[in-house]
C-alpha positions in Angstrom: 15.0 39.2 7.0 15.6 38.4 10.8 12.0 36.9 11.3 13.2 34.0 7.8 15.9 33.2 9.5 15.0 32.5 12.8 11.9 30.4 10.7 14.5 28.8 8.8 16.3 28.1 12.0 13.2 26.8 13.9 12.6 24.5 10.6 16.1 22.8 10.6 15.9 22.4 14.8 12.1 20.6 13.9 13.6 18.2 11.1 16.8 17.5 13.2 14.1 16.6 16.2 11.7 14.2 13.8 15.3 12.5 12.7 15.1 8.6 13.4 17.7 7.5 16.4 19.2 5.3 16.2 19.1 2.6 19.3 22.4 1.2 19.5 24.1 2.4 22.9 27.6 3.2 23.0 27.8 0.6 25.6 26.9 -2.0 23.1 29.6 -1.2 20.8 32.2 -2.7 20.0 36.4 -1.4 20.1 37.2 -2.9 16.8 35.6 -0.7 14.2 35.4 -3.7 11.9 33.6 -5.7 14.1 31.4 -2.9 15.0 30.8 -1.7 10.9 29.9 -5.7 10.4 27.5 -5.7 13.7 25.7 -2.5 12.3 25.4 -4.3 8.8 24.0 -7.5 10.3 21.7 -5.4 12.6 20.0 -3.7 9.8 18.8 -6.9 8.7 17.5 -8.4 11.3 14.1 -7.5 12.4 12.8 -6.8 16.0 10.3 -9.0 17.0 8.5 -6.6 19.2 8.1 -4.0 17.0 7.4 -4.9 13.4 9.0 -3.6 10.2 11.8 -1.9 12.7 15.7 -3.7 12.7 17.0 -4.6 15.3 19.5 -1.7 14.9 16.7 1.1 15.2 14.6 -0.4 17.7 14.6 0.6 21.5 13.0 -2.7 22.5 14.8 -5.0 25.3 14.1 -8.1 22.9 15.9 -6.4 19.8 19.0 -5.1 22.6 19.8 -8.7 23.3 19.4 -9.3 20.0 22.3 -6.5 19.2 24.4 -8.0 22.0 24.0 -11.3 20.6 25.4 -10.8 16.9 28.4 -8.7 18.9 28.9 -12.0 20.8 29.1 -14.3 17.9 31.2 -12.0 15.7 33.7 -11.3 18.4 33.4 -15.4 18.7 34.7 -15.5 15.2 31.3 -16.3 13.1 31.2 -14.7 9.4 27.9 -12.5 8.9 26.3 -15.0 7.1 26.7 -18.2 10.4 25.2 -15.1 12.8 22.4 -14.6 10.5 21.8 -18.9 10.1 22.1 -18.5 13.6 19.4 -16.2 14.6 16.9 -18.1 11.4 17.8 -21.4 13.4 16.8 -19.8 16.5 14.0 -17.5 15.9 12.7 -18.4 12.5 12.7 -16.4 8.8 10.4 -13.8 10.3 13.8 -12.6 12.1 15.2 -11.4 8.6 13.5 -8.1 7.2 14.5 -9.4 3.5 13.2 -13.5 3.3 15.1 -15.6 1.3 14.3 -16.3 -1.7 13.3 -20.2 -1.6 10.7 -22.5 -2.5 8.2 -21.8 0.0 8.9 -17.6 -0.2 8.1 -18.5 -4.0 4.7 -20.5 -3.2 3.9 -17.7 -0.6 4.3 -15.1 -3.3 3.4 -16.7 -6.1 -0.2 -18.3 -4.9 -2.2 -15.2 -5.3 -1.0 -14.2 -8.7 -1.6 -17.8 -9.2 -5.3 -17.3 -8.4 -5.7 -13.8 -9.9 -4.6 -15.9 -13.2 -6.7 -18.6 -13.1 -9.8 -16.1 -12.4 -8.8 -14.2 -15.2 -8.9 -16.8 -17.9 -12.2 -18.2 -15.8 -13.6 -14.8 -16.9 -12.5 -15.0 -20.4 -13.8 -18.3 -21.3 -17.5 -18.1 -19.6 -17.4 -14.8 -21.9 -17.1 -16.6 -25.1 -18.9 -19.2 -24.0 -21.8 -16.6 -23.7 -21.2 -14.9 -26.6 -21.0 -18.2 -28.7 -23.7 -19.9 -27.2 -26.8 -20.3 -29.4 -29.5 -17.3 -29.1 -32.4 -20.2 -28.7 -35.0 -22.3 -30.2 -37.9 -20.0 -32.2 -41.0 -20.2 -30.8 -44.0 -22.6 -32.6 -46.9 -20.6 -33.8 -49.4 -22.8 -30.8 -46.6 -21.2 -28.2 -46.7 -17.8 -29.5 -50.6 -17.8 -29.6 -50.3 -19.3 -25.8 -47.9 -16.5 -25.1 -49.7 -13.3 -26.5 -52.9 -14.6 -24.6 -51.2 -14.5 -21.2 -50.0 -11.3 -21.7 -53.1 -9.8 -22.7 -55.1 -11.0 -19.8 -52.1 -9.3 -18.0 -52.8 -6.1 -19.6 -56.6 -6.1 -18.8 -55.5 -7.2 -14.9 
C-alpha cells in the first residue's frame, strides 16, 4: 500500500512539473486587480510573434514581454480592451491576434479552397455524365471489319 502511494505521489509531483507556466512576472503586474484581470484577458489574445500559436501571456519571449508591458501601459493610460487590441493590429498586423476577425478578406482566405474543392467536385460530376451519355460509337462497315480481322491474324502468325 506504501509503494501506490508514493507512485501516486511521484505521478501528481510529474503532472504538476509538465503544468504550463505561465510567463507573466510579478514585476509586470499591475496593483489594481482590475486592470491586471483586463491585462491578463487581453494577453490571452494576442499572439507572440516569436513563438507561434503561444499568447503573449504564456510566452517567455522578450518580444511577447514588451508586448505584456505594452497593453499594461495603455490600460493604465485609459484605453478600453478593444483601442489596445486596434492598437497592436495597427501596429503589428492581424497575425498579432490568435482569433482573426472575421472580415472580408478572412472570408476569401477561408472560403477559396472550399471554393475550389466545389468547383472540382461538380467538374467531376459532369465529365462523368458526359461519359456515360456519350454515344458508344459508329459500327464498323463489313470492308473495315474484313481489314481488321486480317491484321490481327497476320499478328497471330507473327
Amino acid at each position: 500500500m506504501r509503494r501506490f502511494g508514493l507512485l501516486v505521489a511521484a505521478l501528481l509531483v510529474m503532472l504538476l512539473a509538465a503544468a504550463p507556466a505561465f510567463a507573466v512576472n510579478p514585476d509586470e503586474m499591475l496593483s489594481d486587480p482590475a486592470l491586471e484581470s483586463r491585462a491578463r484577458a487581453i494577453s490571452e489574445q494576442l499572439r507572440c510573434l516569436v513563438c507561434q500559436n503561444e499568447s503573449i501571456d504564456n510566452s517567455n519571449a522578450d518580444l511577447a514581454k514588451d508586448l505584456r508591458l505594452l497593453v499594461r501601459r495603455r490600460l493604465v493610460a485609459g484605453d478600453t480592451n478593444r483601442e489596445v487590441i486596434d492598437y497592436l493590429v495597427a501596429r503589428y498586423g492581424e497575425f498579432v491576434l490568435l482569433k482573426p476577425r472575421l472580415e472580408a478578406k478572412t472570408i476569401v482566405l477561408w472560403g477559396t479552397p472550399v471554393f475550389i474543392l466545389l468547383c472540382g467536385a461538380v467538374a467531376m460530376v459532369v465529365h462523368a455524365r458526359r461519359r456515360r451519355s456519350a454515344p458508344a460509337g459508329v459500327p464498323l462497315t463489313r470492308e473495315e471489319e474484313a481489314a481488321l480481322g486480317a491484321v490481327l491474324s497476320e499478328k497471330k502468325k507473327a
